[in-house]
C-alpha positions in Angstrom: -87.3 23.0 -27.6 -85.4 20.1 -29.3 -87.2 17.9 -31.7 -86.0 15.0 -33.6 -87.9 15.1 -36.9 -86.8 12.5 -38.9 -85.1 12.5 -42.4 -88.1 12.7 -44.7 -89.3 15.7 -42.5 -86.1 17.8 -42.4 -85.9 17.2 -45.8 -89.3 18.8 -46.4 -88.4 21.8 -44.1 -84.8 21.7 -46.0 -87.0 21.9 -49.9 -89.0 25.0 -48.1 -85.6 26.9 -46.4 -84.0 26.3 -49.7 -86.7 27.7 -52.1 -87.0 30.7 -49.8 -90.5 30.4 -48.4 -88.4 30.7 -45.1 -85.1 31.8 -43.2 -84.6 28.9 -40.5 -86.4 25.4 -39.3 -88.1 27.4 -36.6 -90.0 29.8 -39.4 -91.1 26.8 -41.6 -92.7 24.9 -38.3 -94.2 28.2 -37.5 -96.1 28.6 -40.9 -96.5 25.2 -40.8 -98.9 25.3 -37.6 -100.4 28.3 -38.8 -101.4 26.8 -41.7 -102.5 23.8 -39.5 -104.4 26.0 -37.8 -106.8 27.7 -40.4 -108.1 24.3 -41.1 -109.7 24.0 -38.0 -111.5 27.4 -38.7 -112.7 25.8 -42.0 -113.6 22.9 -40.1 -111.3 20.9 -42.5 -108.8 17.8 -41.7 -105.9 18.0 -43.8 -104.3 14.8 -45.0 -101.8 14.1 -47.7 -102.6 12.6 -51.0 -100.9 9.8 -52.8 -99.2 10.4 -55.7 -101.8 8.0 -57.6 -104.6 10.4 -56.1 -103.2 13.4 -57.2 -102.8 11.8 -60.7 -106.7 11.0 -60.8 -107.6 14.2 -59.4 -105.0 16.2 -62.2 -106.4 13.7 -64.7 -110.2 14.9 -63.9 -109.4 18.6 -63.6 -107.7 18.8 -67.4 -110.9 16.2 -68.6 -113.5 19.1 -67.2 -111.1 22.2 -68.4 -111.3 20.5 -71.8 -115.3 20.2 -71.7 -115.3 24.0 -70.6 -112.7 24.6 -73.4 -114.8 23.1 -75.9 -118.3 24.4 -75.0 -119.5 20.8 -73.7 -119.1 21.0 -70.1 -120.5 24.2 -67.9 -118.2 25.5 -65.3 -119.8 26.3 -61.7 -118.9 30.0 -60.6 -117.1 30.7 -57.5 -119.6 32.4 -55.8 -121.9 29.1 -56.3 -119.1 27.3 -54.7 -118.6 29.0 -52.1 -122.3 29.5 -51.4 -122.6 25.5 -51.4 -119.9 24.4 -49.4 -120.4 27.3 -46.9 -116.8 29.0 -47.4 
């Protein structure tokens, strides 16, 4: 099979072959789909956030680790979590 990607995606697969998470194009695409894959078992859609998203979301996670940190804010054990949200 022949597939033209495009740059910013052979790039990506380029970033993952270079750090070593994988030997060729083929392997990353593999893991890739995998991946894919065990969202559908969690019944999740993945979807990329922006980099102002992930910003907001690093910028709550440090405001609630410093609550915990300080005693003002109570954390949620995993097993609550998971419980919850059915994982």
């Amino acid at each position: 099979m022949n597939i033209n990607l495009g740059a910013p995606y052979e790039a990506i697969i380029a970033k993952y072959i270079k750090k070593g998470y994988a030997g060729s194009k083929t392997e990353v695409l593999r893991q890739a789909l995998r991946v894919y894959d065990d969202f559908e078992d969690v019944e999740l859609k993945p979807r990329r956030m922006g980099k102002e998203e992930r910003r907001l979301v690093a910028k709550a996670v440090e405001h609630e680790m410093k609550g915990i940190r300080e005693g003002t804010e109570k954390g949620i054990p995993w097993e609550e979590v998971k419980k919850k949200y059915n994982l």
